[in-house]
N, CA, C and O atoms as a GROMACS GRO file, in nm:
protein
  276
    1UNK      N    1  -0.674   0.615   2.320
    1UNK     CA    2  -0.612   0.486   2.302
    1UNK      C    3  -0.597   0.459   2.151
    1UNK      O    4  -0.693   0.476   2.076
    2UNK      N    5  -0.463   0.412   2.102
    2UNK     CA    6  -0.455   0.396   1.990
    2UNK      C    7  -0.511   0.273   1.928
    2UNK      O    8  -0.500   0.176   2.003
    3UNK      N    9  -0.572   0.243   1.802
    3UNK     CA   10  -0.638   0.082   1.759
    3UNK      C   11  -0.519   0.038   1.729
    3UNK      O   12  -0.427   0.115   1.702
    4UNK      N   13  -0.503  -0.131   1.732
    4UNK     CA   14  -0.407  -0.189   1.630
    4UNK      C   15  -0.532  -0.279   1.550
    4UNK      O   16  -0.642  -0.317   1.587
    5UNK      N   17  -0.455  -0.292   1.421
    5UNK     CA   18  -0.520  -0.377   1.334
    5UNK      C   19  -0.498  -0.537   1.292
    5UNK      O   20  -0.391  -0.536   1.230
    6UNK      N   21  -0.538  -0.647   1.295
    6UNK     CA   22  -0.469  -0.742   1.257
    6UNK      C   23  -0.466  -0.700   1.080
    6UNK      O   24  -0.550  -0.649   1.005
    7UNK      N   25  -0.294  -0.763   1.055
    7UNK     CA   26  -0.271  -0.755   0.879
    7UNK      C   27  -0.137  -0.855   0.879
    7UNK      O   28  -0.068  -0.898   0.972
    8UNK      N   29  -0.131  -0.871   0.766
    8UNK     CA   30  -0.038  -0.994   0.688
    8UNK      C   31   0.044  -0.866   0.627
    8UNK      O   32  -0.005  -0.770   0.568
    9UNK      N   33   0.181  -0.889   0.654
    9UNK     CA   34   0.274  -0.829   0.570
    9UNK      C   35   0.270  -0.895   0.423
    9UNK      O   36   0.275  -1.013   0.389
   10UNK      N   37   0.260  -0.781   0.350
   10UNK     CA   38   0.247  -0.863   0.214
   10UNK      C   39   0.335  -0.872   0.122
   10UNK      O   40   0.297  -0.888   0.006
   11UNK      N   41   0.497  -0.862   0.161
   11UNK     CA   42   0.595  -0.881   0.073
   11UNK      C   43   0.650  -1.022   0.095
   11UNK      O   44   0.684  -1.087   0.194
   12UNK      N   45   0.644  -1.050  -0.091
   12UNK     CA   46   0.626  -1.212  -0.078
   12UNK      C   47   0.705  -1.294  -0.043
   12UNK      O   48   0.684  -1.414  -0.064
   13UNK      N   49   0.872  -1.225   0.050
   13UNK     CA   50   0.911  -1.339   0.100
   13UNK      C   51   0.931  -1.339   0.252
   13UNK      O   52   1.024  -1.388   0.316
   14UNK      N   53   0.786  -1.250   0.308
   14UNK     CA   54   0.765  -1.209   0.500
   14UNK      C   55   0.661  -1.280   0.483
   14UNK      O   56   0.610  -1.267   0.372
   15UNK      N   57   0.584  -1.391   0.594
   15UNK     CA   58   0.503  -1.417   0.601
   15UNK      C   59   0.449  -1.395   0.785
   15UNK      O   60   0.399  -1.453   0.882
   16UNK      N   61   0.487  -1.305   0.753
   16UNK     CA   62   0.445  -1.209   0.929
   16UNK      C   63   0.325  -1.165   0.946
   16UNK      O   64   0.289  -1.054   0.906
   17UNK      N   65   0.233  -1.264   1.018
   17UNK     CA   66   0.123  -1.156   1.072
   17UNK      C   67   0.112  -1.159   1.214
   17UNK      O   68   0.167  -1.235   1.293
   18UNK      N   69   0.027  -1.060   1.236
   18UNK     CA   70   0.017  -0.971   1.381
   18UNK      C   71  -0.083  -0.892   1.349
   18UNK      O   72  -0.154  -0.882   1.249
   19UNK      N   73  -0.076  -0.811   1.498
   19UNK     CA   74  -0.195  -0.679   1.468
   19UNK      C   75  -0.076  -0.568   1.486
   19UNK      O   76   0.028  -0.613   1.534
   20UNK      N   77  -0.078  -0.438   1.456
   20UNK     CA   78  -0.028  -0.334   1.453
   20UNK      C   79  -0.086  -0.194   1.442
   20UNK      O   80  -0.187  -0.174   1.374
   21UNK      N   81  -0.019  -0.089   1.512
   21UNK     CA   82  -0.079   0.026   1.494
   21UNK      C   83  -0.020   0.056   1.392
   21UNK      O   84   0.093   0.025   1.355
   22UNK      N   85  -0.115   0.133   1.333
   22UNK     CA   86  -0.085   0.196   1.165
   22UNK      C   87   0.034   0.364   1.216
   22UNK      O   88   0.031   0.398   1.334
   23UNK      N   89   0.110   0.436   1.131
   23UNK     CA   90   0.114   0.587   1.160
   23UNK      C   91   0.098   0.642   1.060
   23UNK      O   92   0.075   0.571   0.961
   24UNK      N   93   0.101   0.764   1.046
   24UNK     CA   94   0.020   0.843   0.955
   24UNK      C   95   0.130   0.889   0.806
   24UNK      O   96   0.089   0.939   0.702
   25UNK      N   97   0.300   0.847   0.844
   25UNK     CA   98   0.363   0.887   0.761
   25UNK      C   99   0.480   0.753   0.772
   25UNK      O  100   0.496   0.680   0.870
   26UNK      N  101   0.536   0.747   0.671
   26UNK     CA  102   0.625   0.630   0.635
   26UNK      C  103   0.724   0.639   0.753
   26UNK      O  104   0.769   0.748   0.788
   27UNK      N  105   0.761   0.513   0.817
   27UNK     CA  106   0.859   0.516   0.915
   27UNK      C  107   0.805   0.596   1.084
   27UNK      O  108   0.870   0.574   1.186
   28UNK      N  109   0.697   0.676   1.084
   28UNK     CA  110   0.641   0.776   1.160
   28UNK      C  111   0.634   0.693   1.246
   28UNK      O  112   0.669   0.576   1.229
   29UNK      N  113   0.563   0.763   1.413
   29UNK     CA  114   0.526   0.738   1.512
   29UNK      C  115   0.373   0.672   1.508
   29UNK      O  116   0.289   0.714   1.428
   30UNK      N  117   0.353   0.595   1.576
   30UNK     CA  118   0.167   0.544   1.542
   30UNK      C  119   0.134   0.639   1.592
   30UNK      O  120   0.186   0.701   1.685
   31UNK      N  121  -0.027   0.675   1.485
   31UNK     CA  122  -0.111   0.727   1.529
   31UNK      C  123  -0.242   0.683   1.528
   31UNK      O  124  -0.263   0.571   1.483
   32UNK      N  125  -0.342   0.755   1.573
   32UNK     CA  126  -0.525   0.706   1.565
   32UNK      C  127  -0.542   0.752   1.453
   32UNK      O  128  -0.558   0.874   1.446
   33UNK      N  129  -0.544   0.647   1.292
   33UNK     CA  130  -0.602   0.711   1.169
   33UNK      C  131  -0.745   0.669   1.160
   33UNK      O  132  -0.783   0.561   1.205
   34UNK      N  133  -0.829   0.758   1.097
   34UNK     CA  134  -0.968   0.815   1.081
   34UNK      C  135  -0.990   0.685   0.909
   34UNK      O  136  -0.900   0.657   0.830
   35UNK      N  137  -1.121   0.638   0.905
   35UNK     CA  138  -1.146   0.561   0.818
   35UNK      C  139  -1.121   0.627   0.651
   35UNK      O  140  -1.233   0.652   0.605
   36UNK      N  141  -1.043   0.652   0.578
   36UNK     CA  142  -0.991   0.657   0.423
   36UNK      C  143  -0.873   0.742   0.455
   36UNK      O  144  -0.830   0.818   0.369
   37UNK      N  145  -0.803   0.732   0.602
   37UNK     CA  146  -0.692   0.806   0.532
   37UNK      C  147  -0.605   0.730   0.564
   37UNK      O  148  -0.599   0.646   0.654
   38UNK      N  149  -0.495   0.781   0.441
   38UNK     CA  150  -0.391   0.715   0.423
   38UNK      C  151  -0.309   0.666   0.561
   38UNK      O  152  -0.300   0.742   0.657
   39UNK      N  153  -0.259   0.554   0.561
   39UNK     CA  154  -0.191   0.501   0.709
   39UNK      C  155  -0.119   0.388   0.638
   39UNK      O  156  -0.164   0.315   0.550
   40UNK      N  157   0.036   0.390   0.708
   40UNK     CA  158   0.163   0.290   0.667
   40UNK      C  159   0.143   0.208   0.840
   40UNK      O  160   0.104   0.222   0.956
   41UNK      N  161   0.214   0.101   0.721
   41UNK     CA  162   0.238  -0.008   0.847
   41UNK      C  163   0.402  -0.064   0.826
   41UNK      O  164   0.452  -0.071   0.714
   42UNK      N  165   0.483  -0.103   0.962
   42UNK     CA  166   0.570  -0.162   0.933
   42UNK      C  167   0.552  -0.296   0.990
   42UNK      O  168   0.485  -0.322   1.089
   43UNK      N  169   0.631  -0.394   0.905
   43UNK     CA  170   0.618  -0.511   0.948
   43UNK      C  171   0.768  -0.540   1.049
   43UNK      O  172   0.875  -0.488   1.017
   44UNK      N  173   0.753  -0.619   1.160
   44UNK     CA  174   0.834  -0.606   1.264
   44UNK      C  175   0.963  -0.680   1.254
   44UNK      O  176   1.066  -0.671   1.320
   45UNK      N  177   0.908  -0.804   1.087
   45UNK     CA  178   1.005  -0.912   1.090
   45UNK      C  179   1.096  -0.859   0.973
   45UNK      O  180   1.218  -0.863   0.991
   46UNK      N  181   1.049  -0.813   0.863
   46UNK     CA  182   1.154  -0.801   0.761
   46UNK      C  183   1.188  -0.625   0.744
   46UNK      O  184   1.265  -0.569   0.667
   47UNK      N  185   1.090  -0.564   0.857
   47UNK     CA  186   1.130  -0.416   0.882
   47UNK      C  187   1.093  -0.322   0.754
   47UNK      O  188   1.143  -0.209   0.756
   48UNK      N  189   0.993  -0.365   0.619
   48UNK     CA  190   0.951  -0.285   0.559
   48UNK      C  191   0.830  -0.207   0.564
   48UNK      O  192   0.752  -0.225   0.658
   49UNK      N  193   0.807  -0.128   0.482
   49UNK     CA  194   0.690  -0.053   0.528
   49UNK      C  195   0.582  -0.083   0.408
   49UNK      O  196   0.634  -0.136   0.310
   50UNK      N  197   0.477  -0.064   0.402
   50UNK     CA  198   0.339  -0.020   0.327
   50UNK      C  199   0.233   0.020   0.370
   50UNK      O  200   0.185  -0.006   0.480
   51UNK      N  201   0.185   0.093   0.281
   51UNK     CA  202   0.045   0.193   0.290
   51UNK      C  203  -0.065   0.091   0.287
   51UNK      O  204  -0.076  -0.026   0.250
   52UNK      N  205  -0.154   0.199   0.348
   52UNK     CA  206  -0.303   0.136   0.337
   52UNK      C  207  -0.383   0.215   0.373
   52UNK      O  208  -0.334   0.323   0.406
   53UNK      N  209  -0.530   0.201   0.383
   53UNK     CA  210  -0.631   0.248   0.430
   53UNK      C  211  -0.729   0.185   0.515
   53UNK      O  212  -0.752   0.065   0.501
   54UNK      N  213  -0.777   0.239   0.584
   54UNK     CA  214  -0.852   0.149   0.688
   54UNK      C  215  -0.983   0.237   0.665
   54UNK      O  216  -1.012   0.356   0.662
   55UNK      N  217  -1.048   0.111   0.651
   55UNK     CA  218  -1.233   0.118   0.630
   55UNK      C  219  -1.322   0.029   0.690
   55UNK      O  220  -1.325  -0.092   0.667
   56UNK      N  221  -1.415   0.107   0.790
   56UNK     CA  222  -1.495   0.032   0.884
   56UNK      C  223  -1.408  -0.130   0.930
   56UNK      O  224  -1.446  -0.244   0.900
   57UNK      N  225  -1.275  -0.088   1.015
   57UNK     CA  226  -1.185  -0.169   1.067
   57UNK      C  227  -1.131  -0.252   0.989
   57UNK      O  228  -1.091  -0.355   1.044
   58UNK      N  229  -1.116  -0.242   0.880
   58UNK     CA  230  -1.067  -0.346   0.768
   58UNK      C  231  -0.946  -0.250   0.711
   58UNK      O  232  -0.962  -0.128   0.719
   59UNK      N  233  -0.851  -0.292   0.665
   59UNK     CA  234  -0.684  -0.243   0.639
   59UNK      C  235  -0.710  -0.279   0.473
   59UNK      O  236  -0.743  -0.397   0.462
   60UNK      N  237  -0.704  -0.224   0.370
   60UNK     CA  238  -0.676  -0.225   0.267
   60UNK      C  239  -0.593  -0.200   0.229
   60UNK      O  240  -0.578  -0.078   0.222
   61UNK      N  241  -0.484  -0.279   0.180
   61UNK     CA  242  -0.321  -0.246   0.108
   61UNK      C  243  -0.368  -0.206  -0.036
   61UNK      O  244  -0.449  -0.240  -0.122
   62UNK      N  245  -0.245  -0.091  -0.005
   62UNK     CA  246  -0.271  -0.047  -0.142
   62UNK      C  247  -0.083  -0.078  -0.223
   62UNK      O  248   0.032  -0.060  -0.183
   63UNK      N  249  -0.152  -0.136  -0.364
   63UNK     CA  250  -0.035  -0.235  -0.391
   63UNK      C  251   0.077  -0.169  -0.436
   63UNK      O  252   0.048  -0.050  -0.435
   64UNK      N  253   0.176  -0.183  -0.470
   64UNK     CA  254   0.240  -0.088  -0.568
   64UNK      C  255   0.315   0.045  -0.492
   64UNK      O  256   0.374   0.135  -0.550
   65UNK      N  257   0.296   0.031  -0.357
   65UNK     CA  258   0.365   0.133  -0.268
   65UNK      C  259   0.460   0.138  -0.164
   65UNK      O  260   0.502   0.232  -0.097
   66UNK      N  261   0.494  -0.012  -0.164
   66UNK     CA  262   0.544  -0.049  -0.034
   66UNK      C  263   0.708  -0.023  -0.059
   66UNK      O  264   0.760  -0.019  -0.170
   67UNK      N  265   0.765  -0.009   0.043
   67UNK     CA  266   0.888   0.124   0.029
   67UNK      C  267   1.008  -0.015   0.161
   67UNK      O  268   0.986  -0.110   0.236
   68UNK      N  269   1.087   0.039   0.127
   68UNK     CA  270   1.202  -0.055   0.191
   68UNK      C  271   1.234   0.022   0.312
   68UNK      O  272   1.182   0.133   0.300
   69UNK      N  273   1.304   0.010   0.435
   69UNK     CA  274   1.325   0.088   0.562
   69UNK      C  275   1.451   0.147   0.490
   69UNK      O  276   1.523   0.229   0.547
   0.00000   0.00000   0.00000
C-alpha cells in the first residue's frame, strides 16, 4: 500500500493543501519512498511539481527546485 502525506503546495500563488503520494521522479508514477530519498510531489491545483524528502513521516521541501509541468 502506498503512504500519502499531508503537504502545502508551496508556490506562492497555490494555496493547495491535501495529502498526496509522493513518486520517485518528476512528473512519475507514485511510489512507496524510503525515509531520505529524494521524492516529488505534484500539486493537483496549479499542476506544478517539487521535491522533497520524507523523514520519520514528515515531507521536507527542498527549496529552490520546484520545476513547472
Amino acid at each position: 500500500m502506498l503512504s500519502s502525506y499531508p503537504v502545502a503546495c508551496p508556490h506562492d500563488d497555490c494555496d493547495w493543501t491535501g495529502s498526496l503520494i509522493p513518486s520517485l521522479v518528476r512528473g512519475g508514477p507514485r511510489a512507496e519512498i524510503t525515509s531520505l530519498q529524494p521524492a516529488w510531489f505534484r500539486c493537483p491545483r496549479c499542476r506544478r511539481d517539487w521535491e522533497a524528502r520524507i523523514k520519520d513521516d514528515t515531507v521536507i521541501i527542498l527549496l529552490g527546485v520546484e520545476q513547472g509541468s
